[in-house]
N, C-alpha and C positions, 0 to 999 in steps of 0.2 A: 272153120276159122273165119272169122271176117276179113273182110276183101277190101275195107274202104282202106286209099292212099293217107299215108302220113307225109306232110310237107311241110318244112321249115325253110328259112333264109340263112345267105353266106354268112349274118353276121356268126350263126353256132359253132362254125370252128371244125365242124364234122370232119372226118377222115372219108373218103373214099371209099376205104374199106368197110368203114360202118355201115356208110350208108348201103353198102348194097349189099351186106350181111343182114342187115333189120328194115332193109325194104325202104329207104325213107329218102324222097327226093327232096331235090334242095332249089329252090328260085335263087338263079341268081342275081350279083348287084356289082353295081358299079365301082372300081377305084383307078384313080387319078394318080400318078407315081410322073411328075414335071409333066413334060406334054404329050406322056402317053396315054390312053384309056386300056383297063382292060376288064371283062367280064369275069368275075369270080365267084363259083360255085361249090362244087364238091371239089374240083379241079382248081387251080386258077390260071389255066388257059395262057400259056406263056409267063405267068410270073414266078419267076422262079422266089422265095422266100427269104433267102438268106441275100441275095439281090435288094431285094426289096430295104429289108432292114438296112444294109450297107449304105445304099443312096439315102436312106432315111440320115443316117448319121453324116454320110457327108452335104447333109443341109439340103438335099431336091427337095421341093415341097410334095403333098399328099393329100387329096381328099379324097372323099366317098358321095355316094349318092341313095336316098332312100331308094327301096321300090315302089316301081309304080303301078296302075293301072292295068296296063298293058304287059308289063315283068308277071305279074300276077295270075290275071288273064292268059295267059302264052304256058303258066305252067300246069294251071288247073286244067285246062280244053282236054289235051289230048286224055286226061284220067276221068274225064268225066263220059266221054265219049266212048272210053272202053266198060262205063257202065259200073266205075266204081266210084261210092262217095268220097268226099276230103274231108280231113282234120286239117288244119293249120295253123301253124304253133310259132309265134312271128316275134321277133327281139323286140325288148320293150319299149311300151309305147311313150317311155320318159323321156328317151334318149333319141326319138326316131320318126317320123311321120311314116314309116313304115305299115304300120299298122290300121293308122285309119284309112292307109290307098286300098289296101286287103280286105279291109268290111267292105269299103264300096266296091272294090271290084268281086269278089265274094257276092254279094247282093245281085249283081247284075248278073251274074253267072247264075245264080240262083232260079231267077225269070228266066234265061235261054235254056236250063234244065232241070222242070220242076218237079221232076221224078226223082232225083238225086236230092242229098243232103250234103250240106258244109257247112261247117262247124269250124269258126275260128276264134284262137285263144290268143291273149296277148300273155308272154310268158311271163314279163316282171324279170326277165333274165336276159345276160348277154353272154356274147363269145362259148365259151367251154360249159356254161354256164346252162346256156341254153341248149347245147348240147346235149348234157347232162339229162336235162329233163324231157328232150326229142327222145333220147334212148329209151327210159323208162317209158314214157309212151308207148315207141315201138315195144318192147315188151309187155307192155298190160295188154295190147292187141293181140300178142303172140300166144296169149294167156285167156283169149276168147272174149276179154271186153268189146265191147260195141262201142260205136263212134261218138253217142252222147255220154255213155261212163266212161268213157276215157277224158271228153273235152272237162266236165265237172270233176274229175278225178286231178287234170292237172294243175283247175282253178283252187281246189282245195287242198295241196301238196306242192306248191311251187315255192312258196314262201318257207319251205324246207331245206331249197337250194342254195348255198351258201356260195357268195363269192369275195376271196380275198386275194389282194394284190397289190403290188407295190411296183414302183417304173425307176430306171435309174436316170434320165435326167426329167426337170419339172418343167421343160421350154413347153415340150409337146400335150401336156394338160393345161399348160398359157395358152399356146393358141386356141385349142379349145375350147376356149372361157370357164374352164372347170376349175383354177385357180388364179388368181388377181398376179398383174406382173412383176408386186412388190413382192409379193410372197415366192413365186419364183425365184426371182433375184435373190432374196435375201436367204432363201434354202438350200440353193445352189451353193453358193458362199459357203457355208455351214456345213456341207456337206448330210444336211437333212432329206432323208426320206421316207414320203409318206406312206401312210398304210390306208389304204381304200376299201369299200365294198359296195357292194350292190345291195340298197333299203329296200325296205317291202315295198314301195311305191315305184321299183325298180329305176331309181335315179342312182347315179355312181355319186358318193358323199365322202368325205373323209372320215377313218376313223382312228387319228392319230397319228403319230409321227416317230421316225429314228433316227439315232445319230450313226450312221453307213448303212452301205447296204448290208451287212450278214446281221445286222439285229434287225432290220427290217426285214429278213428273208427269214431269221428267228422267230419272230412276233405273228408271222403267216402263219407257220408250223404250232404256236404254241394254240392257235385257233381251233385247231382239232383238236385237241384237249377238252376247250373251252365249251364246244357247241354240237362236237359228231356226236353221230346215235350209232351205237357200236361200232365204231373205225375199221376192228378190224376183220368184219364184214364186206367191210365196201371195196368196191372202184371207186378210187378216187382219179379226177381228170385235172391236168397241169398243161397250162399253154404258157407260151414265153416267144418274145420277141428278140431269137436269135441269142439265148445267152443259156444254153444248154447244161453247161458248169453247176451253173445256179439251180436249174430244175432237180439235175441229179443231186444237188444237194438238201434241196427240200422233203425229196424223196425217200433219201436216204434217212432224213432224221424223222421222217414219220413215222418208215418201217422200224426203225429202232424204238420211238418213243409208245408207239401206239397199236403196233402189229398187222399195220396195213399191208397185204399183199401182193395186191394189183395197182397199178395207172395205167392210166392212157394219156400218152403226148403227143401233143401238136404243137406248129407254130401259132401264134396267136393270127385268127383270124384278119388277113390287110385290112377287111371292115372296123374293126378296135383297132389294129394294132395301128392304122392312119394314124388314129389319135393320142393312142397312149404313148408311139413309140419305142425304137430299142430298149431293149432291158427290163421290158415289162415282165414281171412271174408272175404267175396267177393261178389260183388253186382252187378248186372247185368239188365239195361233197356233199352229202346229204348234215342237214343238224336239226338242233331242237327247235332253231328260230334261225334266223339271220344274222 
């Protein structure tokens, strides 16, 4: 079986458990929760999640920090020195300066180990999202592809990954600058919420709107319908910012609409969930397009 390392970043949303069932390390990255930092990986190293979201809601601010150079560098060394190549599968480069620190630092690593190969993909994906498509990864490897049909394998099957999602309040994509603050305001008022996705260009865009949350948490679910390639085949993956109620209910209406069997939940990654905030749901499968 091939031996080259798979590595993605904290924005994927990965479980612990995953990753060290499918081999797959993770760089981590920085979030800011008021004046505290903390390092979040596979782990998030003191942050508890549901904490997190909490202070979210009682108004602490929150940001993030790309990776960098040296995050990059620091995780590739030790796998290359044990003499195996790297794939690296890095949240998109729409949303992110993540990605181009990773070529360069990728590049550089390259010259201090020119026996090795690395191959890095930008995934055109975020949070569960990009998970998603780390997993399948991991699997095509497990499956005996080699590290270049895997990297082209993911460039030409990423744009398969569907991501939909909807947030319950609209402050946290204001800040952002991912919607205007009239528009905030006046959707607030309304009690309108939006419905989002991730485009092939992997930028988050609006794809609509509802009047409450349960037809916006509807209009998530009736997307499987819309777009999967046989539903109920799949894992499907659902992250959410602390509003658990709602996941199980999205879940529930899959398995009944569509025959889905499996999910896999997580909290939404502190890297997204900074921005989206509380009550984010988010759902995450294979379709015919985006």
């Amino acid at each position: 079986m091939s031996n080259y390392a798979i590595v993605t970043d904290a924005a994927s949303t990965l479980l612990r458990s995953q990753c060290r069932e499918l081999d797959i390390v993770i760089l981590p990255m920085r979030v800011r929760v008021g004046d505290q930092e903390y390092s979040c990986g596979a782990e998030t190293n003191g942050l508890d999640m549901k904490d997190f979201y909490s202070k979210m809601r009682d108004g602490v601010s929150t940001g993030t920090a790309a990776l960098n150079m040296g995050n990059v560098q620091d995780g590739m060394r030790p796998l290359l020195e044990q003499g195996r190549d790297v794939l690296l599968i890095v949240f998109t480069s729409a949303l992110s300066d993540s990605f181009d620190y990773t070529c360069a630092a990728a590049q550089e690593m390259r010259e201090a180990f020119p026996a090795r190969t690395i191959e890095v993909v930008d995934s055109l994906c975020a949070d569960f999202g990009q998970g998603l498509l780390v997993c399948a990864a991991a699997k095509n490897r497990a499956n005996g592809m080699d590290i270049h049909e895997n990297a082209r394998w993911i460039e030409q099957n990423r744009l398969h990954y569907c991501h939909w999602f909807t947030v319950d309040d609209l402050r946290y994509l204001r800040r952002g600058g991912r919607i205007s603050a009239t528009t905030a305001l006046v959707g607030s008022a309304l009690g309108i919420k939006p419905i989002l996705h991730v485009d092939n260009e992997g930028r988050l865009v609006s794809a609509g709107k509802a009047r409450g949350r349960k037809n916006a948490l509807t209009e998530i679910v009736e997307k499987v319908g819309e777009l999967a390639v046989e539903p109920e085949k799949q894992t499907m993956f659902l992250s959410h910012g602390d509003c658990m109620e709602d996941a199980e209910f999205v879940m529930n209406e899959i398995k009944a609409r569509y025959g889905v069997k499996e999910f896999v939940v997580n909290y939404t990654s502190p890297i997204c969930g900074a921005h989206s905030g509380p009550g984010t749901l988010a759902l995450f499968f294979v379709g015919k397009e985006r």
